[in-house]
C-alpha positions in Angstrom: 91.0 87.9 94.1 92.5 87.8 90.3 94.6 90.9 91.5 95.7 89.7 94.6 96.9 86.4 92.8 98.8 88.7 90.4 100.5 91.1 92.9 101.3 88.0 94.7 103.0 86.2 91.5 104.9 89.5 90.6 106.0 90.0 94.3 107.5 86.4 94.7 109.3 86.8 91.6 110.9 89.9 92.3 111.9 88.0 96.0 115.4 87.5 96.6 116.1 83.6 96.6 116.6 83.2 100.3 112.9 84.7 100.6 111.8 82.3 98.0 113.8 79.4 99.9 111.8 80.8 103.0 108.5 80.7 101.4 109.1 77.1 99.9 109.7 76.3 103.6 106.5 77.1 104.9 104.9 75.5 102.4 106.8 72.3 103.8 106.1 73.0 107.2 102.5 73.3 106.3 102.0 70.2 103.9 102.3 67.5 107.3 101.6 64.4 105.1 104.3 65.5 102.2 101.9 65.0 99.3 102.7 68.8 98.0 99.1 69.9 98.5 97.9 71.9 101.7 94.2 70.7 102.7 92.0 73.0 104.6 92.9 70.9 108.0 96.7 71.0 107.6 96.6 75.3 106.7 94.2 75.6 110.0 96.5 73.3 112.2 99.4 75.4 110.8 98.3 78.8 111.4 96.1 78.1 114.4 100.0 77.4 116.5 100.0 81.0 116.0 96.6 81.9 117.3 96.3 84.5 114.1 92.8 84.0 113.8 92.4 86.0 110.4 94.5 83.5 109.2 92.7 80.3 109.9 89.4 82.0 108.8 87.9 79.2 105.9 86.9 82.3 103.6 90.8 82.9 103.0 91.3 79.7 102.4 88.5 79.4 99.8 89.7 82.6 98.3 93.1 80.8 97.8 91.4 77.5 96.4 91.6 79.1 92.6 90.8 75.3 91.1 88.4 74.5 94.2 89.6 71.1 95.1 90.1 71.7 98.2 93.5 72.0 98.9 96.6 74.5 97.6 99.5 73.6 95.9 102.3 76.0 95.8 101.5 78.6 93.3 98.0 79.0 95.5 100.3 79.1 99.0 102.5 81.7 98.0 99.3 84.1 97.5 99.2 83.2 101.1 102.7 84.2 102.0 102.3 87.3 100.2 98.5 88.3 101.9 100.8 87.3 105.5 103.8 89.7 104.7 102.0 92.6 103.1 99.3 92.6 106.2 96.1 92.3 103.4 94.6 89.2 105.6 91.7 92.1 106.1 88.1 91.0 106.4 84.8 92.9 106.5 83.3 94.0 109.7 80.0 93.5 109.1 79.7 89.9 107.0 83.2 88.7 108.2 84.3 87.9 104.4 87.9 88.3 103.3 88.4 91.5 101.4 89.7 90.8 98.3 89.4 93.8 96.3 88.1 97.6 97.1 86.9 98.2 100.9 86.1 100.8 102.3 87.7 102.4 106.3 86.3 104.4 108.5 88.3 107.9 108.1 88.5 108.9 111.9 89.6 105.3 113.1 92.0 105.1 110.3 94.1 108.5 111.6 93.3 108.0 115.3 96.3 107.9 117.3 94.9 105.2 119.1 96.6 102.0 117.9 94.0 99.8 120.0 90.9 101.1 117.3 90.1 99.3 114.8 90.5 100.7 111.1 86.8 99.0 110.5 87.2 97.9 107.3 83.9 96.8 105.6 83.2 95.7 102.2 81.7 97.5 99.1 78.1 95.4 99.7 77.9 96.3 103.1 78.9 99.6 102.9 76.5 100.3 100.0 73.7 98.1 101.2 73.9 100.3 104.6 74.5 96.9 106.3 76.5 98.4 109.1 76.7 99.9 112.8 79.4 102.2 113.5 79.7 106.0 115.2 77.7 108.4 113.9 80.4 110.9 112.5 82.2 108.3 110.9 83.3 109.4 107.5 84.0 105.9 105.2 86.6 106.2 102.6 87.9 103.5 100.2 91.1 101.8 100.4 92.6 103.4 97.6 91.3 106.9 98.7 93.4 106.7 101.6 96.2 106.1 100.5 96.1 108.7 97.7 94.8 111.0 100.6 97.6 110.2 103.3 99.7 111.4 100.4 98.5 113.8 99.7 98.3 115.5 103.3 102.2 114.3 103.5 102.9 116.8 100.4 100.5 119.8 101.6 102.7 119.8 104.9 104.9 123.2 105.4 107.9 121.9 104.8 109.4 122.1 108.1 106.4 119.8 109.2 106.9 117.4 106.3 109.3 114.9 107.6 107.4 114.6 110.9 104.2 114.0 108.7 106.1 111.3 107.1 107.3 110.0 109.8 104.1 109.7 111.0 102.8 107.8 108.2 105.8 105.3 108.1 105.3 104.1 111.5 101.5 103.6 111.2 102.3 101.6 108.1 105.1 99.8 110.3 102.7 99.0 112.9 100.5 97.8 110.7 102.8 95.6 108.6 104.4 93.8 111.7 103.4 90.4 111.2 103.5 87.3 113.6 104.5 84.5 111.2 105.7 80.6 112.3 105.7 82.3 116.2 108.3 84.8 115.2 107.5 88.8 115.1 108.7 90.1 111.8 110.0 93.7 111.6 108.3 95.8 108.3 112.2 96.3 106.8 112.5 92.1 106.5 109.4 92.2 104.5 107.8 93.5 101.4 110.6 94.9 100.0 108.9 96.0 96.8 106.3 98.0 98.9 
């Protein structure tokens, strides 16, 4: 989570100010009593209008809690805003925890064309402990692996195939980094810009 916290930190500071001004607003519009703390009731009310149940799930809120006193102040809500925009509200499969770290997809479900199938993400303990059920060709790579991989096919492409290839990979990462935040569907370009 350490390095979640950290990307989050460097991406709001690198955020133009009307982003910032936008983040400070949610945290408003989430803190209903005013006291400049969000308690586990008020983030579930909030993101629960939205019916994003990834968001409202209590191990993400937890994993936000970095003083465990049950509620987050700003500098633990923005990690929030950041997990929201870049699309890493991911949890495991198998145990349902939020993935905070190195997970590992199932190859085959990850290039499918079929935007309706799962990516089946599932985390380091159950993937090692053999704690899972999927299809029996399924080939599990980690998160970092495919995206060093997806490169990597991008570039091997004949050139005259390369841009489609690219093209390809830009609108599964679009897909996957439209968001549904306060109601309103975000477009990828109006987020991470730093991604």
């Amino acid at each position: 989570m350490e390095e979640i916290r950290r990307a989050a930190a460097a991406y709001y500071e690198n955020l133009p100010e009307e982003k910032k001004r936008y983040a400070r607003f949610i945290f408003s519009e989430m803190d209903k009593n005013g006291d400049g703390k969000i308690n586990l009731e008020e983030f579930m009310e909030y993101h629960n209008k939205d019916n994003n149940s990834a968001l409202t799930h209590p191990s993400l809120f937890r994993a936000l809690d970095k003083n465990n006193n049950g509620s987050l102040d700003f500098e633990e809500a923005r990690v929030s805003y950041y997990i929201i925009q870049s699309g890493r509200a991911l949890f495991c499969k198998t145990c349902n925890t939020f993935l905070t770290d190195v997970y590992f997809s199932c190859f085959q479900c990850f290039t499918s064309n079929d935007s309706t199938v799962s990516t089946y993400e599932i985390c380091c303990d159950c993937f090692g402990g053999k704690k899972f059920t999927h299809h029996d060709d399924a080939t599990f790579c980690d998160n970092y692996t495919l995206l060093s991989q997806g490169r990597s096919l991008a570039l091997a492409a004949p050139p005259e195939k390369r841009s489609s290839v690219l093209r390809k990979i830009e609108m599964t990462v679009g897909v996957a980094s439209v968001v549904v935040f306060a109601g309103t569907i975000i477009a990828p370009s109006t987020l991470c810009t730093i991604m």
